[in-house]
N, C-alpha and C positions, 0 to 999 in steps of 0.2 A: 590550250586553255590560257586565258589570259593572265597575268600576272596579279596576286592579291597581296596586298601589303596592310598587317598588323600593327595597331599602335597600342600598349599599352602603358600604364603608369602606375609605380609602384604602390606596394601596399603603406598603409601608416605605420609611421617614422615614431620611434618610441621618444622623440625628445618633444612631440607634438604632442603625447598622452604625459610624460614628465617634464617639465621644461628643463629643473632641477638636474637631471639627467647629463647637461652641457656645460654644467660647472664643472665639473671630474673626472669627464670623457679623456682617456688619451687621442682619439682621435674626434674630436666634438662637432668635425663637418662629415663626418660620414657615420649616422647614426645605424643603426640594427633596427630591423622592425619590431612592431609595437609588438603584443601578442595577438588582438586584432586584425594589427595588419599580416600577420600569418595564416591567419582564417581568410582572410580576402585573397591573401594569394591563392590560396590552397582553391578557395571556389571559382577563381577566374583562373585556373590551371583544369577544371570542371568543365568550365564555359567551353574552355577553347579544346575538347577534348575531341570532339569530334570534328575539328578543323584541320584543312593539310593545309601542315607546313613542314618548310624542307630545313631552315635555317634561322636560328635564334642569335638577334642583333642586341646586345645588352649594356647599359652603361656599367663604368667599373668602379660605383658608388654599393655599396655594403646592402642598403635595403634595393635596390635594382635586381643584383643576383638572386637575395632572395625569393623574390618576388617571383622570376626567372624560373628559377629550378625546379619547382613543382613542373610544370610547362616542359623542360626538357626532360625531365623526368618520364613524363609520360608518352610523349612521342621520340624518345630515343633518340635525342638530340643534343651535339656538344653544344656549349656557349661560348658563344663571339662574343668577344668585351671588345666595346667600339667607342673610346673617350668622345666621339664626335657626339653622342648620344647624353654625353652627362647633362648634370644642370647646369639651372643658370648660375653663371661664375660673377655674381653680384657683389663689386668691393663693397658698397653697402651691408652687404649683409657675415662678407668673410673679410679676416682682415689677409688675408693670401692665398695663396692657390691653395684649397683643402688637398689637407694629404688623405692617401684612401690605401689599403691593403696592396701590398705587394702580391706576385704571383704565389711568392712561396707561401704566404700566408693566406693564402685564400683557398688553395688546390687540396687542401685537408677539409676542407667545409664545402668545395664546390670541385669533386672529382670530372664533373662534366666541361671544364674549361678547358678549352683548346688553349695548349700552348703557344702555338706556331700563328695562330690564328696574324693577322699585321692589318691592324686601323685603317680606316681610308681618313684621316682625320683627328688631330691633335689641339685640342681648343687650348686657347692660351687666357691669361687673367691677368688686369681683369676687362669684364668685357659688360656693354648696356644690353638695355633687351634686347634694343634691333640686330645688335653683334649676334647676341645670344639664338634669334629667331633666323639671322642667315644662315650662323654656324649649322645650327639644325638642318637646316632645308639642304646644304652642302651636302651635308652627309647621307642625309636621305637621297639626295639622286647620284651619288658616288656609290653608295650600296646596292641599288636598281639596277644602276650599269654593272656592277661589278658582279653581280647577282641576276643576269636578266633572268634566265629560267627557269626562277625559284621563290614559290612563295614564303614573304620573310614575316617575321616578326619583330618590330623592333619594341626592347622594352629601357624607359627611361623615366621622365619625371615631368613637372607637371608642363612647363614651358619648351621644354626639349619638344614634347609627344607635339605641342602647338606648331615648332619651327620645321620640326620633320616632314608634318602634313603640310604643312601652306610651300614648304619646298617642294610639292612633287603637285601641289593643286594650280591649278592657273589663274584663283583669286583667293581671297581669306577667309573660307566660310568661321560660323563660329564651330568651335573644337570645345567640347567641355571634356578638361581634361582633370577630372577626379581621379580620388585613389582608385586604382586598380581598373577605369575604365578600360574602353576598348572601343578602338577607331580602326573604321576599314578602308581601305582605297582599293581602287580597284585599274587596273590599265584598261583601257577602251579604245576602238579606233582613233576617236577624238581625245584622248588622253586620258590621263587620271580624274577620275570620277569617286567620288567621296559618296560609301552607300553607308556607313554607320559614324554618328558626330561625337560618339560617345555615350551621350545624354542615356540610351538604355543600363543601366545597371542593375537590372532584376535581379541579377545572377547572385550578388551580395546581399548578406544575411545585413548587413548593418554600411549601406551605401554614404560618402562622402554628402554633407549638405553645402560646406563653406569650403569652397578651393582657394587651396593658395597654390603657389607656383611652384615650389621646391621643397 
């Protein structure tokens, strides 16, 4: 069977429903999701229920996991936290590399993490979009190879899900990458071939209208 590759994008980020929220975060780059965006995850963990997959690629940003873990939850899968997957590390928008949960802090909230698990990919900050869109794409065909036999899922954020795709596509279709969308690739003799751009979101009770990137 040929190889099928998963892209999703986290559910909403509660500093996007509070803004207020990032004044008195201790960790105010790595928000928790909204309560909405629990409900989205919880229904694109629905969507994706009767889909095989073998292996769950996650960035190790706070609303990614969650987003995540309905998902391994239901098909019996640890989570690969894979930084290559994070967002975009926009100085503009952070003034440093966001700090985000340790292992030890995260394995009481998320028992499905592989410990051992080892990145193909450590993005550094800070970094432009085009950095940001290579980084992605890197890691998406380091994961492919590292992974040929197994169909993956990667779940990251809104320009990651962009860099990932256009890394394993062999031109830039558009990617509409909402909350909680879901992008498919597919391997083909002629390569990867792009069968879902996102843009379907049925599956959500209350779907993204205004994308932003991260």
């Amino acid at each position: 069977m040929p190889q099928t590759v998963w892209l999703a994008r986290h559910g909403n980020r509660i500093d996007f429903v509070n803004p207020d929220w990032f004044n008195t975060a201790p960790q105010p780059y790595d928000p928790h999701l909204s309560p909405d965006g629990e409900v989205q995850a919880q229904e694109l963990a629905q969507r994706l229920a009767g889909e095989n997959i073998d292996r769950i690629l996650v960035s190790p940003f706070l609303r990614a996991l969650q987003t995540a873990q309905p998902i391994a939850q239901h098909h019996h899968l640890p989570l690969h936290i894979e930084p290559g997957l994070s967002e975009w590390l926009n100085g503009e928008w952070m003034d440093a590399m966001p700090e985000t949960r340790s292992l030890e802090e995260l394995i009481p909230q998320f028992p499905e993490i592989d410990r051992n698990y080892t990145p193909v990919l450590i993005p550094t900050f800070p970094e432009t979009q085009e950095q940001l869109l290579a980084r992605a794409g890197e890691a998406a065909r380091r994961l492919v190879a590292r992974f040929p036999d197994q169909n993956l899922l990667f779940v990251g954020h809104g320009a990651s899900v962009v860099g990932a795709a256009w890394g394993l596509l062999a031109d830039r279709p558009k990617i509409h990458a909402s909350l909680c969308c879901l992008v498919e690739l597919r391997q083909t003799p002629k390569g990867w071939q792009l069968q879902r751009d996102g843009s379907d979101t049925g599956y959500l009770t209350h779907p993204q209208t205004q994308v932003r990137l991260h």
